[in-house]
Structure formats: C-alpha cells, structure tokens
NUVEX-86612 format. One record per residue (C-alpha): residue in three letters; x, y, z. Coordinates in pm, whole numbers, plus 50000, padded with zeros to 5 digits. Each point is the difference from the previous one (the first is absolute). Last residue first. Example, Ala and Ser with C-alpha at 12.3 -4.5 7.8 and 13.67 -1.06 7.14 Angstrom:
NUVEX-86612
SER513674989450714 ALA498634965650066 
***
This chain:
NUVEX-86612
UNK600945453449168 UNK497624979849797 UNK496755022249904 UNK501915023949947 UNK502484988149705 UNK496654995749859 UNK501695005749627 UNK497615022749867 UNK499885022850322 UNK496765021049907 UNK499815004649652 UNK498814964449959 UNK501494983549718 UNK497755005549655 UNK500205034450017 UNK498185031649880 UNK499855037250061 UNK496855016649948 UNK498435029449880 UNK496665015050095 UNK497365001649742 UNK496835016750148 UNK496614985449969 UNK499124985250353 UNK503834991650001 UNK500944988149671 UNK503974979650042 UNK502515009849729 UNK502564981749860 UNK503045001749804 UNK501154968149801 UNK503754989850071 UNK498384973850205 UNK497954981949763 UNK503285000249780 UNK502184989050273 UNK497944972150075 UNK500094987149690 UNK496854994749826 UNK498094968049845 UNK496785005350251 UNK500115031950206 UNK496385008650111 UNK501185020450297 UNK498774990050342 UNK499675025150309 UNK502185003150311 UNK499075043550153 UNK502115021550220 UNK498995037650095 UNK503015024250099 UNK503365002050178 UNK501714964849993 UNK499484999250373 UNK496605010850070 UNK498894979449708 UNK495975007249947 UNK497564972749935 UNK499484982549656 UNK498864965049877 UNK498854981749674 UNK501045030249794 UNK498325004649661 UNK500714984049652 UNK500945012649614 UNK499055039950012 UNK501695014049756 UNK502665028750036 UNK503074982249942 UNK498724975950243 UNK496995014950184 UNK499144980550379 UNK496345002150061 UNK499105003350392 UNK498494970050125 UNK501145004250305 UNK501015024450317 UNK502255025449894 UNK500445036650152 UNK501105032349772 UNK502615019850246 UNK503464987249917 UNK500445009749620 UNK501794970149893 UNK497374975950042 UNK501774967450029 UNK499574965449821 UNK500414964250071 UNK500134977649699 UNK497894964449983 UNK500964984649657 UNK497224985949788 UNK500574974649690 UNK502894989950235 UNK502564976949772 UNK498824970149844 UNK502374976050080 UNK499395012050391 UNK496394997149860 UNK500314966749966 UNK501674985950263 UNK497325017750266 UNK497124986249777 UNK501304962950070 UNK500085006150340 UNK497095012150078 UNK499404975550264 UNK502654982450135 UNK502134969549810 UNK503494995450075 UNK502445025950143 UNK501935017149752 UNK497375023149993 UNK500815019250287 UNK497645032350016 UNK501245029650217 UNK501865014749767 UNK497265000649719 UNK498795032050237 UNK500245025549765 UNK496214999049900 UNK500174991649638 UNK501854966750142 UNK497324994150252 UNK496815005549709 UNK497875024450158 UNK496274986249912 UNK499524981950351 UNK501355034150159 UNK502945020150067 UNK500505035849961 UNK496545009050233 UNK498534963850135 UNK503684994950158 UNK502055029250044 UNK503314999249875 UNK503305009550114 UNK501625030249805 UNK501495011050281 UNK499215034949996 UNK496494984449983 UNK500674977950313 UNK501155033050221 UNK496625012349924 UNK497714971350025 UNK501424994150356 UNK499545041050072 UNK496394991349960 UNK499914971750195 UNK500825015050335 UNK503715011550185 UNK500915001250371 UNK502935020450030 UNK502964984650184 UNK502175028150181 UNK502964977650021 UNK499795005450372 UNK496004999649995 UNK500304963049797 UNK500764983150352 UNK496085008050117 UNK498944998649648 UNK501434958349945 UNK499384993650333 UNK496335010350012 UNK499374986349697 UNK501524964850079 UNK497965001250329 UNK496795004049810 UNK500334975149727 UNK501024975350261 UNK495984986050004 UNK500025001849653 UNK503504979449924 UNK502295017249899 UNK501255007049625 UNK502605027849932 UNK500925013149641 UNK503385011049972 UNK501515027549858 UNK503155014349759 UNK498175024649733 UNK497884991449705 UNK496795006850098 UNK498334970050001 UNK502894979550211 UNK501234967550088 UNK502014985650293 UNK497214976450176 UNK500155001750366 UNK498044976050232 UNK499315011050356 UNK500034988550349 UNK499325025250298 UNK501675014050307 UNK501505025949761 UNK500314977649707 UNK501584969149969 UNK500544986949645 UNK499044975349749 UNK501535005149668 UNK499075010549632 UNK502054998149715 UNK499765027249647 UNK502645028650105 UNK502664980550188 UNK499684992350400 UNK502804981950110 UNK502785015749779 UNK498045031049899 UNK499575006950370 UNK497024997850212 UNK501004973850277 UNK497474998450269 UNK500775015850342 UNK496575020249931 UNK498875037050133 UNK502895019649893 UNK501344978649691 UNK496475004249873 UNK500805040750005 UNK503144995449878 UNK499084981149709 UNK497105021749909 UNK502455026149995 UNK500235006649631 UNK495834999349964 UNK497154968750066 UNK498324983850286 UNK497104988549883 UNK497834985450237 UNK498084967349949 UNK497474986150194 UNK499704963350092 UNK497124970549986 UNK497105025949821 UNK501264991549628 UNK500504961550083 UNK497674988549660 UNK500704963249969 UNK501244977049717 UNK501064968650107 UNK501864981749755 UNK500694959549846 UNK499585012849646 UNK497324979349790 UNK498745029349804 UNK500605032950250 UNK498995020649703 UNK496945015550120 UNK501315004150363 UNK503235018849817 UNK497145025449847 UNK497775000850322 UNK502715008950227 UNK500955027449756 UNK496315012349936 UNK499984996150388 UNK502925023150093 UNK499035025649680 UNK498965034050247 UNK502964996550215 UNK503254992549801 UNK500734967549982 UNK502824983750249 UNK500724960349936 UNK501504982450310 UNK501374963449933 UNK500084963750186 UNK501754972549952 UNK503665006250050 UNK499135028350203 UNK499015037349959 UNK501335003249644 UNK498425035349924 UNK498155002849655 UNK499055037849955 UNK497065011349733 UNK498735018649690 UNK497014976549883 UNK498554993849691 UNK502295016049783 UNK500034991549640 UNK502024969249825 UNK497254993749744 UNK499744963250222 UNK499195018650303 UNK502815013550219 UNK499965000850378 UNK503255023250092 UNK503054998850205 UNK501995021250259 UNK502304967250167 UNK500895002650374 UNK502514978150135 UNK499784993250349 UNK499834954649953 UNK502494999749716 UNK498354997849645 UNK498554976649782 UNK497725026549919 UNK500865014749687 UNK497475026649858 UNK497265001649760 UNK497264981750206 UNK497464974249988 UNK502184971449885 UNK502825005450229 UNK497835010850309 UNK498574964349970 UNK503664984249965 UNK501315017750338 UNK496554993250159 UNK500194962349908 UNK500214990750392 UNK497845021150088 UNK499205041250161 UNK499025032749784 UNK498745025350230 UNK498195031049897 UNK501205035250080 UNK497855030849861 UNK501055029050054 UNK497695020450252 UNK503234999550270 UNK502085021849817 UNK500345029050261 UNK502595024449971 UNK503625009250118 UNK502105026449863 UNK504175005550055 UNK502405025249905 UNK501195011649607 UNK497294991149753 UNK497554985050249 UNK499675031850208 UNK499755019749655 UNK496924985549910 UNK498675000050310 UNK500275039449995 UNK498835000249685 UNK496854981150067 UNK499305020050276 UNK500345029949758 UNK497114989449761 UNK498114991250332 UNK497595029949864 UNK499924993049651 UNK501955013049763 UNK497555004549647 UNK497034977649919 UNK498565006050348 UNK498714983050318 UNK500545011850360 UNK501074963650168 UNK499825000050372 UNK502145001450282 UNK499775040750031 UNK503625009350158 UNK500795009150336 UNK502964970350034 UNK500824991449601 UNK497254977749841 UNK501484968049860 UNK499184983749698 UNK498374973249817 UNK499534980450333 UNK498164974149937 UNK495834985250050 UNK499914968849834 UNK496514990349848 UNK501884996749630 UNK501665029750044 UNK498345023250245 UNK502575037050099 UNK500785011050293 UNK501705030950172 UNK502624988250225 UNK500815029750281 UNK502064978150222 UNK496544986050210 UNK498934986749651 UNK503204981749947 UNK500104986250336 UNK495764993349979 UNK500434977149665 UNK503224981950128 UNK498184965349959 UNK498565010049695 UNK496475009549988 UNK497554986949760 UNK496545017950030 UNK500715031350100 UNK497875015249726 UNK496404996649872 UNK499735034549853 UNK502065023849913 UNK501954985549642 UNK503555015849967 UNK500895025449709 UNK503954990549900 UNK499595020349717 UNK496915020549973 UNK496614985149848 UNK498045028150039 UNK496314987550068 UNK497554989249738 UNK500564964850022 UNK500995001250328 UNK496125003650120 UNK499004967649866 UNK503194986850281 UNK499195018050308 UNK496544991450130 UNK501644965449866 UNK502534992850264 UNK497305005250274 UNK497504970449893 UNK502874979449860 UNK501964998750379 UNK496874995350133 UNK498974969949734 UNK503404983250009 UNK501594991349696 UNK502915022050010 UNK501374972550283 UNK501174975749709 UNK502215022949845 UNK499275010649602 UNK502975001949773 UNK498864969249900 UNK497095015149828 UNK501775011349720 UNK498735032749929 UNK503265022249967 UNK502194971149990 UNK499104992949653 UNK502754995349822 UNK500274987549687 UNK497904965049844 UNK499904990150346 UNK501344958749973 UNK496904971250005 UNK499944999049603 UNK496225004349986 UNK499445008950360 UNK501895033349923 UNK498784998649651 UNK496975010050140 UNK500705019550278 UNK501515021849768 UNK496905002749772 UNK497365003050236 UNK501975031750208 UNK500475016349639 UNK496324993149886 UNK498825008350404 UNK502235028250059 UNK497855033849868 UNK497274981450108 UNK500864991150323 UNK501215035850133 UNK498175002750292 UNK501934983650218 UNK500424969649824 UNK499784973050250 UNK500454968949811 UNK501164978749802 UNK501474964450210 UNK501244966649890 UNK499574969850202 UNK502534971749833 UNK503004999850266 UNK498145011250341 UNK500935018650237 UNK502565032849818 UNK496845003949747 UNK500675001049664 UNK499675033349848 UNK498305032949966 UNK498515021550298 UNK499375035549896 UNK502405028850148 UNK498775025350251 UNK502044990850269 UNK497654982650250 UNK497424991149708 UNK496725012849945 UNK496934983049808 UNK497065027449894 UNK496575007650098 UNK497185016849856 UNK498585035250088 UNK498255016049722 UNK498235032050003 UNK498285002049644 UNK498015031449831 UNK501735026650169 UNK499445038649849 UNK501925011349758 UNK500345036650117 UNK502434996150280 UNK501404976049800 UNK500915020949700 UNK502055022950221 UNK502904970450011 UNK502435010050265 UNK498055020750216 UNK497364970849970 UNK502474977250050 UNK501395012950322 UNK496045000450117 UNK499584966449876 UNK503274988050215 UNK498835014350303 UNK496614983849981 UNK501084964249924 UNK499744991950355 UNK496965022150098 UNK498384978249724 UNK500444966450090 UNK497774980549778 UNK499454962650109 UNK501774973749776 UNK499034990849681 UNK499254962049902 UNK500664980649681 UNK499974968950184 UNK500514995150345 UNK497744970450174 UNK502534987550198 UNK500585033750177 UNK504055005950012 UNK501764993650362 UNK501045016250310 UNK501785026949824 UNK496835005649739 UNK501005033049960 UNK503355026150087 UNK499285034749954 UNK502995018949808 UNK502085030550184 UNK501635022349726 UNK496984992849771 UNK500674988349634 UNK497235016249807 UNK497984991549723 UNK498005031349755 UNK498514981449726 UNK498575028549742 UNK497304997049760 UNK499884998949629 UNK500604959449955 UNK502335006250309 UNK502845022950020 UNK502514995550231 UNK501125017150344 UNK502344987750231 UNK500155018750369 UNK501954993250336 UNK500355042850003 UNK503854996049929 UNK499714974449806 UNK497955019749722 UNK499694973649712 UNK498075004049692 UNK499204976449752 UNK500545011549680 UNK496315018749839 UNK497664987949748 UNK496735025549926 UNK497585009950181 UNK497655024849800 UNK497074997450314 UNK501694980050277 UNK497884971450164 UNK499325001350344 UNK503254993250178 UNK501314963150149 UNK501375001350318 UNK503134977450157 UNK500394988250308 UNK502594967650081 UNK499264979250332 UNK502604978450133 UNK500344963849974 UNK503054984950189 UNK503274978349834 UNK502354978850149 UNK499844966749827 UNK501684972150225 UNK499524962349913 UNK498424978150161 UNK497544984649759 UNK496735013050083 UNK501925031050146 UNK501275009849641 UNK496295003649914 UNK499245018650299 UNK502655024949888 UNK499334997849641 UNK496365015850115 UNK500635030149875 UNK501204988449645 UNK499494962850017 UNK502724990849730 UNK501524974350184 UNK501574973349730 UNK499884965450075 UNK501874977949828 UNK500374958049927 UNK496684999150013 UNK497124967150171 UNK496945020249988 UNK497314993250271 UNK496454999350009 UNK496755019250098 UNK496315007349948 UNK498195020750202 UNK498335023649722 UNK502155030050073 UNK503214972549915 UNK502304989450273 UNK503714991249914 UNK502894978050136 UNK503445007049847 UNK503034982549896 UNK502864979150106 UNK502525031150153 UNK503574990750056 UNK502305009650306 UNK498584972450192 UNK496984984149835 UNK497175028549977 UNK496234998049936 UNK498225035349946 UNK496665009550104 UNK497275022749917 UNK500535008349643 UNK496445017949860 UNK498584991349759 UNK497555025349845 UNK501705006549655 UNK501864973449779 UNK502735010349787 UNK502004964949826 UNK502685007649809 UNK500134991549626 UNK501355024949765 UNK497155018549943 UNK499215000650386 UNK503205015550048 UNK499385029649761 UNK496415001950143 UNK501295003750382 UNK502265025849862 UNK497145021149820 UNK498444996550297 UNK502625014350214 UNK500135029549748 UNK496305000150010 UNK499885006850347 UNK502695026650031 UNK498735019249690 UNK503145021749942 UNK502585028250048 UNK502935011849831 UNK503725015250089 UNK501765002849614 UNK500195040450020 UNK501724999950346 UNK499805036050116 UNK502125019150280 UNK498995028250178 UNK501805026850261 UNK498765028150222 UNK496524997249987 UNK498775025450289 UNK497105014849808 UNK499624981949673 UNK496324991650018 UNK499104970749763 UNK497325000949769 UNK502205003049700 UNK501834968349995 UNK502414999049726 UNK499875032149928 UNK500735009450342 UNK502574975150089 UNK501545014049702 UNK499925040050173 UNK501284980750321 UNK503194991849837 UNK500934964249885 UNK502474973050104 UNK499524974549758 UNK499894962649979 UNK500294968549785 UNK501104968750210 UNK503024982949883 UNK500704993150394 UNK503005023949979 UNK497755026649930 UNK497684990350245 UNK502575001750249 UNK500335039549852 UNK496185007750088 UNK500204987950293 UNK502665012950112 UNK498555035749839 UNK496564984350209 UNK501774998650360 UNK501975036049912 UNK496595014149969 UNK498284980650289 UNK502595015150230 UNK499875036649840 UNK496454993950071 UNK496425004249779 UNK501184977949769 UNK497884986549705 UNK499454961349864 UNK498824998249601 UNK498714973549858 UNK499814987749620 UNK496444988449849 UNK501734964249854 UNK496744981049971 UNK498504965750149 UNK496154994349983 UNK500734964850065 UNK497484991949704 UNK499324962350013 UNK500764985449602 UNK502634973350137 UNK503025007749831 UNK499355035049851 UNK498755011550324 UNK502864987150182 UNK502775020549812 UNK500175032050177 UNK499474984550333 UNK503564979949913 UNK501975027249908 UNK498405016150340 UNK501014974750205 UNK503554995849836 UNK501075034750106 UNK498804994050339 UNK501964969250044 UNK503085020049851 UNK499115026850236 UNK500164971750278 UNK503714992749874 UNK501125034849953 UNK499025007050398 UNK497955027550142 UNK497144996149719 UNK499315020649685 UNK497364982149763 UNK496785013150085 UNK496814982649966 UNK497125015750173 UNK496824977150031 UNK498335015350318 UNK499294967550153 UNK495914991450075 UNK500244968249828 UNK503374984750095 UNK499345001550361 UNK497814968050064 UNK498104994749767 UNK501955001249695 UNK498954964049871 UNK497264986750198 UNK499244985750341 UNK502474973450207 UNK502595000549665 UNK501714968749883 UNK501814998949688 UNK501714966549832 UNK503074996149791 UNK499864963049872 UNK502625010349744 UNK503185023749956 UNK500935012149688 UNK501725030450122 UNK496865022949876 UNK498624979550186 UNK501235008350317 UNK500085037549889 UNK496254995350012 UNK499424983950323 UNK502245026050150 UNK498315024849868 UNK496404986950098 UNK501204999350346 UNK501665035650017 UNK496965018149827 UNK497634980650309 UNK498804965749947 UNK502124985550331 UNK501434967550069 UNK502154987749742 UNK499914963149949 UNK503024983849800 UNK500644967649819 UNK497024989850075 UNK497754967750136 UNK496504986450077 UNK498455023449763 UNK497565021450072 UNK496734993949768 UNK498304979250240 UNK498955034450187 
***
C-alpha cells in the first residue's frame, strides 16, 4: 500500500454514507490532502442494508434544516457524478390510532409548519386513495408530507464518495485504522494495517470518526468517549407485487411499523418497543456485508399487526427476512462535533437509524464546522459534547439501548423520562427527596426531583399531551413559591472552579460580564462566540481574590468547561470540574429569609446580603455558602454545602421549614415560575445562533471593558438594532397547554415558533418566549401586532410583551 501518503490534512475513519459525506463536503470547501480510510468497503458496515427513507420533519428546526438539505442534495448527485442514488419525493403519510398519537402528529404537523415544511392533515378517505391497501379500522387521525422521499442508500454514499474523489480526496478500501498517536490534547495521525499486511502511518492535522457502529471502539483508540451500542433492526422484504405501483412511505407508530414500497414489493421495518442489543462485547473482525441471525418469534407480533394493517402481506408472501444492525445512542440523537478530549478529533456518528436521511445535512455542517472552527448554528441536539463521560460504558449501553430504537415509534409525551439504566448520578440528598414523595426525572445522568407526589399518591409520571397527572403538584409548588416558601435540589448544575492569579483578566476575555468585582459578588454572564451568540448561560461568583465559581446548567457543564479550557491561551488558570464537591438547595419564596434566619445567625438582609453577593454562613451545626439569586423570580437563596453536610443542611432546613409550612418543590415547577419570568432557558431560547442582544439579555454584557470575545459583534448589532426580538406570550384561553415549537401567527401569518412553553399557574394560563423576525421596526409596532399561537392546529390568541408579565420591575426579587 505505497500509495498512502505520508501526510493529510484530514483522515476520516469510516467508508460508510457519513464518511464519504464528509469527505465530500470537505471538498466541496476547497480543502486538500483529504484522505478515506475504511477496514472493508464502502457501505459495509450499516449503510448497505438501511431502509433509505428520507424525510424532512425532525424535532428541532435546525435538524429539519439538515434534513431539508439532505435531500436537496440526493436530488442533485446523480447529475454530478453520473451514480443513480435512486432518490424520489414519494410523500409519506404517518396515521393515529390514539387520541395521544393524534394530538402528537397535529403538533407535528403544525411545527412542521413553522419549519417551512409542506404538510397536510388529511381524512382517512385521502389516506385511502393515497394508499389503498391499507385497512382503516381504528385510524383516527393522518397527516401527509408530499415532499418525504426515499433512496438507494448505497449508491447515495457512493455517489458522495465519487463527488469527493472528483475533486481530489483520496478513498482507499481495505485499510483499516488500528492506532492513533496523540500529543496532549492534539492528535498526530494514524497507524493503519492493510488486508495484505502491510502498514504505515499518516502524519494529519484531523481525524474524523466516522466508524458507524464501531465509532465507539474507534473513539477508544484515541480516548475519547463515543457512547453508542449496535442493536438489531428487522425488516422483510415481500414477494413481488403484481400491478404495484409507487406508494408514500407509510408509518403506523402505534404498531412500531413503516411500510414503503420497493421496486414492486413491500419493505415492512419495525422499531420494536424492547430492541436486542449485539456485538456488546465487541464487533467480529471479519464483518462485512453480514446479516444477523433471524429472530422470528421476535418480529412475530409486529407481522401479525401488519398483516391486519396491510392485507396485501398476508398474501405476498416473504421473499427476504433481514436482520442487520444499527448504531444507537443514549438519547437518540447522532453524534456530531469535536470531541470535548481532544482538540482536532472530530466525531459522526451513531445515527440511530436515520443516517441517510442526515448524512448530506450531518456532512455538510460538520464540514464547515471544522472549516471555520465556529458551529455554523446550533447544533446542540447532536453535538457530542453533550455526551458525559460515564454514558460510555458497555452495561450501561447494553440496557440503555433495549429502550432507545424502540422510542422512535413510541409517544413522545412532554416531559417523557427514559426507563432504563437509571440511578446512576445521585445527588447527595437523592434518598431525602425520594423518601418525601420525589418522583424523578434523568437529565444528563442526574436523577431529580421534577415533582413531588402528595402522601398516598402514585409517584410516577402517567404520560399525556393534555394535564398530566402531577399537573396539580406543580400548582401547588407553584403557588408555595409565589406567596410562602419552596426548597429544591440544584445539585446536578454544573459548578467548575476557576482559580489564578490572572483569573480576574481570564474571565474578562472569555466572558460578557464585569468581573473585577468584590470577593461575594455574583455576576449572571454569558460565553459569546465572535457572531455574539450564546455559548453558555452561566453564574460568575467571586469566591476569592484569585479564585472563581462558574455554575452551568447540568447537561452543558463540560461543553462549558471545555469552551473556556479551549481558550485559556496563555492565562495563568486552573480550570477544574468541582460539580460533586457541594450540593445546592434552593431555598426560594417571600419567607425564604425567615426561614434561613431560623436555622443560621448569618446576616440575610438587603444591607449585608443584597440580591447578586454570596457569603459564608453557619448552618444548623453545619457550614454553608449562600448565593442571593434566583430562577424564578422571587426573593431566595441558593445554598451550597459541602457533600458530606448536604444531609444535615436538609434536615435543618425541612425540619425548621414545618413552621413556615415549607413545601418541597421539583424541576418542573422551576421551569414554571422561570417562564412567568421571562428568564431564559439555555439550549431552548438561547443558543450559539441566538445573537445576546436579540435575546434580551445585552444587559448583562459590559463592553466597555476591553477586548472579550464577541465583542465586536455585540457593538454592532446594538447599532443595528435586534433583527430578532424574544417576546413572551400568553394563551388567553387558559386550558390549551404549550410546550415548544409551536408557530407563533403575526397578523395571522405564521413568522417564528416558541422556543419554550410550560403552563403559568400564576398569570392564569400557558406561557411561551419565542423570537420575532423584527429587523428595522419599532418595538411598538411589532408589538401593536396581534398574535396567535397554533396549538396542534388550532389558533389560540395571545397576549404579548417584551418585559416579563410576571413582576417587570423585580421589585421581588429584592425586598
């Protein structure tokens, strides 16, 4: 294998559709020296048994934009490189057979709107004519997306791999990387091993991981954390179909069922409630183009649905039981982005069954990603530092993905909660809460208290799209807050320690704020990138002269870390991740004064203790730190002690709190109270792409400071004016519920959709922050519009601010 060079500017690992697409959106960019690896041959892995359905609608606008693109793109390939991708618009159509999964698609349906995606809710007699072998019986709802397609999964990855070979990369088959050579943070290049024995090194400046199911043992090579665990996917192929003609895709997620036509036959795939895991101790070496053992008692239940379903089957006959695997993820989301370890290892993978419908989009973004070296938007969805370390562990993959091919097809109701592989990180108060009715949610590994089961109550979630069952909890939390006193745990935030002599000056540069400050102050603050979006959402506490305490919330803690880490430059600072030191309780409400002032002889008045400064105090027989600042916009402190305190502190804090009648409180009534607020949720109203002036939060950036990063685009878009403003809304018919995405209608067109929504208790109906294209307005003209919010197809009106209708002038939060 003399032919491989000695050096490259990038080596992607992996000849699968995601490999050759990045390798062809690289040079696309113009970029050189681009050289392909893959251990057998292209698509041999998972890409050549796929199902090839290419739909556009995704959960968020941004990966529905990636969508979008991949089928523009598939469209177009053939024409480019002369390889048929077999790609055509066929339409799909998904069907109800719930009230549940009914209002699920109309939300669907009207997110899609939103999204620029063409859709239609249609009757059952136009899901007939559009696919007449279906049986109707228990259909209670369809929608159809006319532009949803499908394709030639191999060929479209060829076609890639051609496009990039055209414009000079480097594709060579039957390598395969078996090493790769790290100094420090950076990665030097790779070793490889050819089938006929030879072997070498390339000296890169990238690596990209594009292994597929085996990025995980890829990522391994090199240290770096990929969680993702093959499962087997079924799927049978019929006889062939006299007078079959084109059909749309057909999805029946109620019975785990897609169906598409076939070159005259019919694909029926299914995406089991409870998945088998393979290959968890390892991959065979020798893999290539393989099928895995038929398992027909566990596809049987879902033929015989079909068959009801579909008739035609029953008749068809079977001419091809397949059962290949796929790559899962903990979450469900593909892998896409730098890795948090290393700073030029670069990671695609893990699509969950979905990689071709991704791969152009997921190729393209990643892309220009390492291109430029900023996100081109956000793409927190799938970027693989949202990832923790410990989700890389085989058990804890092995049992997470029975689960996670099944969610596909499963109702995805607000605030649903994965099953399996729980209990995993556990606050230090973890068994208090649990033993005073908790019920708990996972974020980010975290198990916490969303909310709080009343004594003889069911401590578990019962799912729905309307009020669900701890709807009232909530309420009651709510309202404990408002006008008494709530405590809850915040010990999953993040908390990372920022310690040197040039801390003051580091935090200066990295971060919006002013931090020259008096030891106790506490500064809210954002990371900015040079566009002036939101990287991070944070708190900067003055601890010492020298040292620093930055709070994140839970699931971005080592994206954050990893950001300022990344742009430490030749600042004398320690960065280091403290998150499991202390735990925090919130004590928040109107007496949360009075009921610190009963357990601590520390001084909590507006004199000593103003909103925004933290102090050391004695607590119970305990220490404590207490940092004035609130989430949900009432008077509060949050309380840090140490984890081996955290105990004592809750006991004395809810043994005192009975003569106040303290009500313990969980997450969800946290994202409540914040909505009324107006404060914003990071990843949801602000992200990378949120510029921090359209955002509403320009306060909180000082740019009479010298240079910081994003400075420059922060003084020019206050020139500028907002070309987006961030408006809260409220339903004023109090019974329609609001989660996100929903479209918001100005003068009865629909011009964005909400960010955020959850239910104001206080204010007296559902509550939802979402961006207004507003560039060159007034705000009194965008405001003297009238608006409308679609709720799973119904137009509910709205009221609209731009202060927050809750307290506008946080004369609570300072009393």
């Amino acid at each position: 294998m003399s032919d491989l060079p000695k050096k490259a500017r990038v080596v992607i690992i992996g000849g699968g559709v995601i490999g050759c697409s990045v390798a062809y959106h690289l040079t696309k960019l113009g970029w050189e020296d681009v050289v392909l690896l893959e251990r057998k041959q292209l698509t041999s892995g998972t890409t050549w048994h796929a199902a090839g359905l290419i739909a556009q609608l995704r959960a968020t606008k941004n990966m529905t934009k990636l969508a979008k693109y991949s089928q523009e793109l598939y469209g177009t390939l053939e024409e480019e490189t002369g390889v048929a991708t077999g790609f055509k618009r066929c339409g799909s159509i998904t069907v109800a057979l719930t009230d549940e999964r009914k209002e699920e698609i109309y939300r669907q349906a009207a997110m899609a709107r939103a999204f620029g995606v063409e859709v239609e809710e249609i009757s059952n007699e136009r899901v007939q004519e559009l696919y007449p072998h279906i049986n109707l019986e228990g259909v209670k709802a369809a929608v159809y997306l006319p532009l949803d397609g499908q394709g030639d999964p191999a060929n479209i990855a060829l076609a890639l791999a051609k496009g990039a070979r055209q414009r000079g990369a480097l594709i060579k088959e039957r390598i395969k990387v078996d090493g790769i050579v790290k100094d420090g943070k950076t990665v030097t290049g790779v070793d490889w091993t050819a089938e006929d024995g030879s072997t070498g090194h390339i000296e890169c400046d990238m690596v990209v991981n594009c292994g597929g199911m085996w990025g995980r043992e890829v990522g391994k090579m090199a240290d770096v954390s990929v969680p993702l665990q093959a499962c087997e996917h079924f799927y049978i192929v019929t006889e062939n179909i006299d007078g079959m003609e084109q059909l749309p895709v057909l999805r029946v997620p109620d019975e785990y069922a897609y169906y598409k036509e076939d070159a005259g036959k019919i694909l029926l795939g299914a995406f089991e409630p409870v998945a088998k895991p393979w290959a968890v101790d390892g991959i065979p070496d020798n893999f290539e183009f393989d099928q895995l053992p038929e398992d027909f008692d566990h596809f049987e239940p879902i033929l015989e649905m079909a068959c009801d379903r579909v008739p035609l089957l029953a008749e068809a006959g079977i001419h091809t039981f397949f059962n290949g695997p796929e790559s899962f993820t903990p979450d469900d989301a593909y892998h896409l982005g730098l890795a948090p370890e290393l700073d030029n290892f670069w990671v695609a993978a893990g699509f969950n069954s979905i990689g071709i419908q991704s791969a152009g989009g997921a190729g393209s973004a990643l892309a220009e990603w390492m291109d430029t070296g900023e996100k081109p938007f956000d793409l927190g969805d799938v970027d693989i530092a949202r990832m923790q370390p410990f989700q890389s562990n085989k058990q804890y993959l092995a049992e997470r993905s029975t689960e996670t091919l099944g969610l596909l097809y499963k109702d995805h109701f607000p605030f649903k909660q994965k099953e399996t592989a729980r209990g995993i990180r556990r606050s230090p108060v973890h068994h208090e809460m649990i033993a005073n009715g908790a019920v708990m949610g996972e974020f980010a590994g975290w198990e916490r208290a969303n909310w709080i089961a009343n004594e003889g109550q069911k401590a578990e979630y019962e799912y729905s799209w309307k009020r669900q069952n701890f709807f009232d909890n909530v309420a009651a939390e709510h309202k404990a807050v408002r006008e008494n006193v709530g405590m809850y745990d915040m010990s999953s935030f993040g908390k990372i320690r920022v310690e040197g002599p040039q801390a003051t000056e580091f935090l200066n540069y990295v971060a919006g704020g002013q931090y020259d400050v008096p030891v106790g102050k506490i500064v809210y603050s954002q990371f900015l990138n040079s566009r002036g979006g939101i990287e991070a959402d944070v708190t900067i506490t003055r601890i010492t002269e020298t040292a620093y305490l930055v709070v994140t919330p839970a699931a971005t803690r080592q994206a954050d870390q990893v950001w300022m880490e990344r742009h430490k430059g030749d600042f004398n600072v320690m960065i280091t991740d403290v998150t499991n030191g202390e735990a925090v309780l919130a004590v928040m409400g109107p007496n949360s004064r009075k009921l610190l002032e009963m357990v601590s002889s520390g001084d909590f008045s507006n004199e000593n203790n103003p909103f925004g400064t933290a102090q050391e105090v004695e607590l119970g027989m305990g220490l404590a730190r207490v940092h004035r600042v609130t989430y949900v916009g009432e008077l509060g402190w949050e309380v840090y002690a140490s984890s081996d305190m955290a105990g004592h502190v809750f006991d004395t804090l809810h043994n005192a709190g009975k003569e106040l009648d303290l009500k313990l409180c969980g997450m969800h009534m946290m994202d409540s109270l914040r909505i009324e607020k107006g404060y914003r949720h990071f990843g949801h109203d602000i992200t990378c792409e949120d510029h921090v002036i359209d955002a509403g939060i320009g306060f909180a950036v000082k740019v009479d400071k010298p240079d910081f990063i994003g400075r420059e685009a922060v003084i020019a878009r206050k020139e500028s004016g907002p070309h987006n403003r961030m408006l809260q809304f409220k339903l004023t018919d109090p019974e329609p519920l609001l989660y996100h995405a929903e479209p918001i209608l100005r003068d009865g067109e629909v011009v964005s959709y909400l960010t955020s929504g959850n239910y104001g208790h206080t204010l007296g109906g559902a509550v939802g922050l979402g961006y207004v294209p507003s560039e060159g307005e007034k705000l009194a003209d965008v405001l003297a519009s009238t608006y409308e919010i679609d709720v799973a197809g119904t137009k509910v009106k709205a009221e609209v601010s731009m202060k927050p209708m809750y307290d506008p002038t946080s004369e609570r939060v300072k009393v």
